[in-house]
N, C-alpha and C positions, 0 to 999 in steps of 0.2 A: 504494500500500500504506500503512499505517497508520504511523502515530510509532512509536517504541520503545516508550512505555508503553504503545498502545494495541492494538502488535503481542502485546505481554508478557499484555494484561486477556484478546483474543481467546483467546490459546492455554492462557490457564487456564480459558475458557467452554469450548473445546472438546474440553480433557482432560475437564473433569468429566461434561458429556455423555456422550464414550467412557467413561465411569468406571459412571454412572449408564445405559447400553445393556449394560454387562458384570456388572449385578446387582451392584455395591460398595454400599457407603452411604455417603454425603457424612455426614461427622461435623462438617467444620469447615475454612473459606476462609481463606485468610491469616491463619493464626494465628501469635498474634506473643510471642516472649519476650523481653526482653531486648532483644537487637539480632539474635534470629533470625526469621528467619521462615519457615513452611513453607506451602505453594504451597494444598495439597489435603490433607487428613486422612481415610479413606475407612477402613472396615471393612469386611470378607469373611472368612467360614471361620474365625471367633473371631480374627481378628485385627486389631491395625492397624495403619494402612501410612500410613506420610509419605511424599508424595511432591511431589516438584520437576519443576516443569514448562518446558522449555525450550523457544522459539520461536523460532523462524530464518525471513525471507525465502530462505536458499538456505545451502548447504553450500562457500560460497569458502573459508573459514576452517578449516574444522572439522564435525565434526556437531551438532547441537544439545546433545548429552547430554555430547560431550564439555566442555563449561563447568560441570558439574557438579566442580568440583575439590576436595581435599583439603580446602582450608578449609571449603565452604562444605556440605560433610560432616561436619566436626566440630560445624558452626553446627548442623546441622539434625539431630544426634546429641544434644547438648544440650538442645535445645529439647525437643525426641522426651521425653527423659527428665523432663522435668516434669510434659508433655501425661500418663504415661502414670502420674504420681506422684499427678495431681490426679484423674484418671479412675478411680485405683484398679485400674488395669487387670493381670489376672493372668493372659494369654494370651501369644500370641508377636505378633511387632511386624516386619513388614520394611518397608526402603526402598527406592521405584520412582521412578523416573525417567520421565515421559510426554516424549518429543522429539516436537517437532510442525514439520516443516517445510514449505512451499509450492511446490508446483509450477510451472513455468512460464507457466502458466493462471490459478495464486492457487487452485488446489484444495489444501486441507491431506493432506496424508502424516502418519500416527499411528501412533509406533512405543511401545508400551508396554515398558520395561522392568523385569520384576519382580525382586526381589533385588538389584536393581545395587551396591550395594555396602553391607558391614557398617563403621562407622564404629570 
């Protein structure tokens, strides 16, 4: 299986994939503020969605999404708020969480979560 970063680039190629097979529109990759950053940037249904993408070889720890913590919610709350200062943007805005984890075969498991949490 792949290094950590290489595991981390996969599983943001293969949210955006599922992103882009589910009609969103990629707005914007690692977009970076400050010291945040957000994964995937997509619009759908006048909206747009930050979202953080988690990648796990397997579930010993945790589930993928559960690493989505407090902090790194308030990071990607912040950031959100710039993206949406400088796009002018005057619709509604959620935050999704894509968990991608691997099978015992190395098949990916894509669990999209939409609204996972308001910051």
């Amino acid at each position: 299986m792949a290094s950590h970063n290489d595991l981390g680039t996969l599983g943001e190629q293969l949210a955006k994939q599922f992103l882009e097979k589910s009609a969103y529109e990629i707005l914007d990759e690692n977009w970076v503020h400050k010291k945040s950053e957000i994964d995937l940037i997509v619009y759908k249904d006048s909206k747009i969605i930050f979202v953080e993408v988690k990648t796990r070889k397997n579930n010993t720890f945790a589930e993928p999404e559960d690493f989505v913590n407090p902090n790194k919610q308030k990071q990607m709350a912040l950031a959100a708020e710039e993206y949406i200062h400088l796009m002018n943007h005057q619709h509604g805005i959620r935050f999704d969480i894509i968990s991608i984890l691997f099978d015992n075969v190395g098949k990916p498991i894509i669990k999209h979560i939409e609204d996972a949490f308001w910051p």
